[in-house]
N, C-alpha and C positions, 0 to 999 in steps of 0.2 A: 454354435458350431456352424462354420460355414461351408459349403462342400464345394469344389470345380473339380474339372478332371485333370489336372496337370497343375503343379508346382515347381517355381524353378524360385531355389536360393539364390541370390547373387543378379548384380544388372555387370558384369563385365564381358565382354565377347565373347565367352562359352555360355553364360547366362543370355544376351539379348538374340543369341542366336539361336539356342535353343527354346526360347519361349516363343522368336517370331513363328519358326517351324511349329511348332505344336498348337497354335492359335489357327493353324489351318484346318486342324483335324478336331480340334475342342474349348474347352474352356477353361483358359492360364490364364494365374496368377503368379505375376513375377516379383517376388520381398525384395528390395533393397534394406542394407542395416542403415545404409545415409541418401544421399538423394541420389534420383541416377544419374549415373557418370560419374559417382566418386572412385572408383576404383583403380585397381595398379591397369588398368587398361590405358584407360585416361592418359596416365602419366608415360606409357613405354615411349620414350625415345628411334630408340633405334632404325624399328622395321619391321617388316613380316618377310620369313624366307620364301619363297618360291621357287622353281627350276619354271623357268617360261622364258629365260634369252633361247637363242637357235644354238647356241655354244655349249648349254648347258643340257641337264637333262633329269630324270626323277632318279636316275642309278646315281647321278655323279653327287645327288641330296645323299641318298641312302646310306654311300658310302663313307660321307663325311659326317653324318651324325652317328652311323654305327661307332664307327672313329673316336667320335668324344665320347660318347657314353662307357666308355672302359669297360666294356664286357657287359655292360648289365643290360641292356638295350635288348627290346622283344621284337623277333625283326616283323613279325606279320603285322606289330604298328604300328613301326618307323614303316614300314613298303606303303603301308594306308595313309598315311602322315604327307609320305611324300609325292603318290601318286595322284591321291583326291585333290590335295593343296591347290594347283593351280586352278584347279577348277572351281573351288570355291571361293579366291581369287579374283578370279574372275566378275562370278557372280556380285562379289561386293564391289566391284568397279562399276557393276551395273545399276547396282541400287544408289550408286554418285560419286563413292569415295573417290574423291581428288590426288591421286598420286604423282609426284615430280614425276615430270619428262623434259627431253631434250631433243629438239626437234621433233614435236609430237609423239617420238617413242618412250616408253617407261623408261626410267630411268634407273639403275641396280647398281648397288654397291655392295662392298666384302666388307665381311666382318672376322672373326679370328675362328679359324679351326674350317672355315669355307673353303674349299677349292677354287669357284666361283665368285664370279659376282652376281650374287642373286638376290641382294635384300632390297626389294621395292620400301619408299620410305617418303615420308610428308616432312619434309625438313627435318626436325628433333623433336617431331611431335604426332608421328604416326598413330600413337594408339590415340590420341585425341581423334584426330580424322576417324580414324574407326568407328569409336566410342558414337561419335556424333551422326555417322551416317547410318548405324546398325540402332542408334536411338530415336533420330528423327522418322525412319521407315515403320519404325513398331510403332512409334504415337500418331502418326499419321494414318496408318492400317486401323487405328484403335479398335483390335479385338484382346487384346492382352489386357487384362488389371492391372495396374500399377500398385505396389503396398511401399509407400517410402517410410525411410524413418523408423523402422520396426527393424526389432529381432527376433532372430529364430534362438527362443531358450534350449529345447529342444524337437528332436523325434519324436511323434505319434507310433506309438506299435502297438500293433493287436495281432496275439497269438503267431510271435515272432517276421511280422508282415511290417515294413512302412508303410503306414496308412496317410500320414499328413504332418504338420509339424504345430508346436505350439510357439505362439509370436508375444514379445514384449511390445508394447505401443500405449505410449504416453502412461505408464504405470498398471496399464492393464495387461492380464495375457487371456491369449484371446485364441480359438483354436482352428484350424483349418483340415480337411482332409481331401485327401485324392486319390485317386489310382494309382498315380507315380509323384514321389518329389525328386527334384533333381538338386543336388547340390552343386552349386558353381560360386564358392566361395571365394576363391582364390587362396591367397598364399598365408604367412604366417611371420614374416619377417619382424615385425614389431617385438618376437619375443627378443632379438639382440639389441644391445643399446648401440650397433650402427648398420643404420639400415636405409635399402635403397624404395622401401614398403610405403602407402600409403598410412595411415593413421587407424584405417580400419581392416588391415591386415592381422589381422589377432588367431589365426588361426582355429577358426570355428566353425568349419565344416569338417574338418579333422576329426574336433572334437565330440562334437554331434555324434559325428558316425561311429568313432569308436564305444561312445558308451551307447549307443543302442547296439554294441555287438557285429560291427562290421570290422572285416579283415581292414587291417592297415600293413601296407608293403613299406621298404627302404626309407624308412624315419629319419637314418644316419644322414642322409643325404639333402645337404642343402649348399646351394651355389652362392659363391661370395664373390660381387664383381666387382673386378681390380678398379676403376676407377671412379671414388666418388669425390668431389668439390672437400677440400679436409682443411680451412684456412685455419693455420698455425692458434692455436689458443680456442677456437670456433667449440661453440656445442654442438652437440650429437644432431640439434634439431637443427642447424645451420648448414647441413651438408646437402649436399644436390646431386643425382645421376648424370655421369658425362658419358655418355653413349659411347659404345667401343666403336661405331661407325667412325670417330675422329681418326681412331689406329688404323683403321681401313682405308683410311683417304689419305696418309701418311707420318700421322703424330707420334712420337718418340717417348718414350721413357728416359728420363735420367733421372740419377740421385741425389743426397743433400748435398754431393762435390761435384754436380755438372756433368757427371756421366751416366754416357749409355748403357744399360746393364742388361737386357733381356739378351742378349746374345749371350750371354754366359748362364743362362738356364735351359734356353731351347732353341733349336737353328731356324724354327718360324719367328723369333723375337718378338715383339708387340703383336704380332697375329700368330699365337702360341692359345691355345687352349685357356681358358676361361683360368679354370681351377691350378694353371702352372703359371698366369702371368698374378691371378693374386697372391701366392703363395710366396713367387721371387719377390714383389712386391712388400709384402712383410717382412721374408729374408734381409731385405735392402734398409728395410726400418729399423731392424732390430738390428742389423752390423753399424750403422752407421748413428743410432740413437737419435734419429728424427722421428719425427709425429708423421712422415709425406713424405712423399717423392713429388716430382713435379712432369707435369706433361706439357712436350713444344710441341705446340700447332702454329709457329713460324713457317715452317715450308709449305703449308700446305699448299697446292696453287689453286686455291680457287677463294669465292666470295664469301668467306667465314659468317658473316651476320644474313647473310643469306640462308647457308645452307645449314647452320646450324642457329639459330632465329633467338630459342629459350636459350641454348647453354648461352648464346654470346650475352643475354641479355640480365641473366641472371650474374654472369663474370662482372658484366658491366659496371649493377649495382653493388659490387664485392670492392671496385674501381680498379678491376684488373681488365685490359685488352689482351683477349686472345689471339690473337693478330702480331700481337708484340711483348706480350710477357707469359713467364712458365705460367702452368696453372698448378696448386697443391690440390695433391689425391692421395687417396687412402681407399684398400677394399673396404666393404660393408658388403651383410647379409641382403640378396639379393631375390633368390628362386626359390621353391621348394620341388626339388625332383621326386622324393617320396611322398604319400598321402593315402586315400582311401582308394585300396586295391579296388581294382575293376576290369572288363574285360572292354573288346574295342568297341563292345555298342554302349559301352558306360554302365551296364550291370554291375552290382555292389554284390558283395555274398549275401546281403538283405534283399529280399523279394519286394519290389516296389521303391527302391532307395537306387538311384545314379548318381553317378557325378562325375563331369566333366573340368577340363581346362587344369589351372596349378593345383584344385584340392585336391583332382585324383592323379592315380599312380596306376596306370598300365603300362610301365616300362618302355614309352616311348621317348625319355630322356636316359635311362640310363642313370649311369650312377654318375652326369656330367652333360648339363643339357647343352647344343649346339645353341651360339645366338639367334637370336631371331628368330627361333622356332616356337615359344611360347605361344605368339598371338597366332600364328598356324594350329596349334595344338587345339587350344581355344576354339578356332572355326570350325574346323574338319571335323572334332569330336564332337561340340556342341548341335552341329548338323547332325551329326552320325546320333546321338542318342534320341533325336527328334524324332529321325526319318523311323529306327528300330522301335518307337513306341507306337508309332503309327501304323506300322505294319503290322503291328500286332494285336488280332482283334479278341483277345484277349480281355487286352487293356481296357476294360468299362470300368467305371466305378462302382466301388460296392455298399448296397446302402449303408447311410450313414449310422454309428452305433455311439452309441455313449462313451467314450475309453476316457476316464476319468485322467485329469493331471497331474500327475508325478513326480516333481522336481528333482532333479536330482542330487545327490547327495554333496554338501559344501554349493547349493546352485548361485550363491553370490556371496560375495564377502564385502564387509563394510568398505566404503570405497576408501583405498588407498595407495596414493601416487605413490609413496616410499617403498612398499611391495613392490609393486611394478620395476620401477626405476632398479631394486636390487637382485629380481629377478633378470631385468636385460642386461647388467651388470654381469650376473652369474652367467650365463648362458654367453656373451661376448666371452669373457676370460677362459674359463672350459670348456666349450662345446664352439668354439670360433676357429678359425680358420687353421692352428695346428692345435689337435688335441692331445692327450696323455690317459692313460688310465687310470693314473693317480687322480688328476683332475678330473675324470668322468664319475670315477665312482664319488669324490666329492662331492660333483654335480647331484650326481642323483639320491643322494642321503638328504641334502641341502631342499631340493627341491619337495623329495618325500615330507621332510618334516612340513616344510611351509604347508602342505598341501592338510596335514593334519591339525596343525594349529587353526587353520583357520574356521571360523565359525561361521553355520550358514545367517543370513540378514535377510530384509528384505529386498527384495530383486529390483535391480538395477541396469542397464546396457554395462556401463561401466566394470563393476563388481562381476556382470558375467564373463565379460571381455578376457577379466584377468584369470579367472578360474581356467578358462580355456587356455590361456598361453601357459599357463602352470603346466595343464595336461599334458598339450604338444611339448610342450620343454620339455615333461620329464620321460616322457616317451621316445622323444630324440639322442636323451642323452644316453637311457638305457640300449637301445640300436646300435648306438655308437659305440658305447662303452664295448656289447659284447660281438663288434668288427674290429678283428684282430688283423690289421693287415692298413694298409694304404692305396685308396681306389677312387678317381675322379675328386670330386667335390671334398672326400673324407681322408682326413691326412692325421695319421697317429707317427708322434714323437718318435715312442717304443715299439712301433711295429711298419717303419716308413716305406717297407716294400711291398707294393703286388702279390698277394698268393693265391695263383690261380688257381691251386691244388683243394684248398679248402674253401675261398671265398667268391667260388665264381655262380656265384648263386643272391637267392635276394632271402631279404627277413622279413616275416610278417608276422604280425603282432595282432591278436583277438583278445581284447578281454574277457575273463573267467567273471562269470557273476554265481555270486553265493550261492549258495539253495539252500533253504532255511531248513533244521532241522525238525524232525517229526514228532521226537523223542520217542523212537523205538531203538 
């Protein structure tokens, strides 16, 4: 048993920011499940939003993310979200991150549902710049641990407390404790078979937390972004993120007959809310019995292999010019805006359990996240749970105790890809982008059974991977199933309207554990 004071899940921008903060005040250890910088950090495209031109400001943020999140949005942190942002910002510009400019000033562009132009952005490869400047300041500080290649099986709890967590590493588990762990998991995208997710997006810090008995808020709610790389005939694994920065700088949608169509679902047309341009999007697929739509980035006027580096280069090898021919796109699961309820200093309803960035859910996305705000969320909160442990001299660690390991129940299943694959299958078809309740409650009878057929083996990364997207999946579908209405990200067939009157509120979800009887 090894002890530090501080734990952080996850090496993505809520993780490396929160372990560099806490490495001031103690001794972290930061788990990576792959090496660092595998993450959906690595991979964002797009940007980070800010309010820092003179034109712009923190109210004109405020009011445009209130805007997308369709009611569900908590405003005291979307106001923190948007008023700390620059300034942390900032800060990362200082520790090197290299951001476009033009004539030595930042350089910002729009993306859809923005009033402004606010998204500072490293060509099509911002969260890499991040990733790299927020990684090489931590290994160069070297006060942080590093644990690569390891998983978190799960939570350490003693007498209802997280105390630490247990880790799989090279067939061993192995166990660690602290005063605080922080989950910075990220997302869960992998459970749909099309997805805009890294590989290790399995949704595992969800899962963690739910079965050690943590609230989980708006499950229903996961963001599908209208446009991924979809070549005709292409597998699931052959698709690519084309950043909505392209529709910001003036890319078009048209359909499989050459037309323009977002004008005929909303009068922002291609800069139309996330959850309205993938939806038309499928509307378009499914009238017209294509696989795709196609996006013109013919007018753009500027240096396309410039400013977009990856997408042009990835098109390249596809042997398509973006410069001169449509691109085929199709939405995929993208964000997760629900996760492990928490308050804004990242407090879980667990004592000693936080988490920051896409695993938790403090209602600062709403039921409809604004672009570009994830890798803000990331920073600001990740900071925020740091600065809140440190200020609280509470936080010591308590000596170490023996809390024996627990597996838990079904904790790996023998490994298999055919599970997997008809699990993201299932969850695309029912729980994708329009749903039914026919199909939900399918879902989740579907999924229940899998979850009981299966039999525990011995422990695996793999085999845990899939248990967990079982979990989140069947959690999501259940959410879903019982939001009766149509709201941001979540769109029911049988119930396509808005109802403020009953659903302007959020769902969260605690799991009941048994309690073994006495026999009295």
């Amino acid at each position: 048993m090894t002890s530090v004071d501080f734990i952080v899940i996850g090496s993505g921008i809520a993780g490396l920011t929160a372990a560099r903060e806490l490495s001031h005040g103690g001794e972290t250890l930061l788990i990576s499940k792959g090496a660092l910088g595998e993450g959906a950090t690595q991979v964002a495209q797009g940007g980070i939003a800010a309010a820092m031109r003179k034109d712009d400001s923190p109210t004109f943020h405020y009011a445009d993310t209130i805007r997308a999140g369709a009611g569900l949005c908590d405003p005291e942190a979307v106001r923190i979200l948007v008023e700390e942002g620059p300034l942390r910002v900032r800060e990362l510009i200082e520790l090197g991150a290299i951001f476009d400019r033009v004539d030595g000033e930042l350089d910002f562009t729009r993306e859809a549902a923005h009033g402004q132009r606010r998204i500072l952005h490293v060509g099509d490869a911002t969260g890499r710049e991040i990733g790299r400047t927020l990684g090489t300041v931590l290994q160069s500080e070297g006060k942080v641990k590093l644990l690569s290649h390891a998983m978190v099986v799960d939570l350490m709890m003693d007498n209802g407390r997280c105390v630490g967590c247990w880790v799989l590493q090279d067939g061993e588990i192995l166990g660690y404790q602290a005063s605080a762990v922080i989950l910075a998991t990220g997302g869960c995208g992998q459970i749909f078979r099309y997805n805009t997710n890294p590989k290790g997006a399995t949704g595992d810090g969800i899962a963690l937390a739910y079965r050690a008995g943590a609230a989980l808020q708006d499950m229903e709610f996961i963001q599908f972004h209208p446009t991924t790389f979809a070549k005709p005939g292409g597998t699931p694994d052959s698709r690519f993120l084309i950043t909505e920065a392209v529709r910001g700088e003036g890319a078009v949608l048209r359909n499989d007959e050459g037309q323009r169509f977002m004008s005929r679902y909303h009068p922002d047309a291609e800069l139309a809310p996330r959850d309205v341009v993938a939806r038309s999007i499928f509307q378009e697929m499914q009238r017209t019995g294509a696989g795709q739509v196609w996006l013109d980035m013919r007018e753009i006027p500027l240096d396309l292999a410039a400013r977009f580096p990856t997408i042009y280069a990835k098109c390249k090898a596809e042997g398509l010019d973006i410069g001169k021919d449509l691109i085929p796109v199709a939405p995929a699961a993208h964000y997760m805006m629900g996760g492990v309820k928490t308050d804004v200093c990242g407090q879980t309803s667990i004592p000693g359990l936080y988490a920051g960035g896409e695993v938790a859910c403090l209602g600062v996305h709403g039921a409809n996240r604004l672009a570009s705000n994830s890798l803000l969320d990331g920073l600001v909160y990740g900071y925020r749970i740091a600065s809140a442990l440190l200020r609280n001299a509470q936080m010591k660690l308590h000596p170490p105790r023996n809390v024996p390991f627990v597996p838990f129940a079904n904790s790996a299943f023998s490994t298999n890809a055919e599970l997997r694959l008809a699990l993201q299958d299932a969850m695309w078809e029912w729980a994708g982008i329009s749903r039914s309740g026919e199909g939900l409650a399918r879902l989740v009878a579907q999924l229940s059974d899998w979850q009981v057929l299966c039999e525990p083996r011995g422990a695996d990364p793999e085999s845990c991977e899939t248990q967990n997207m079982l979990q989140v999946g069947l959690l999501m579908a259940q959410a879903a199933l019982a939001r009766t209405e149509s709201r941001g990200s979540h769109y029911r067939e049988d119930f396509p309207l808005r109802d403020d009157e009953h659903w302007s509120r959020h769902q969260v979800i605690v799991r009941v554990f048994s309690v073994p009887s006495t026999g009295s």
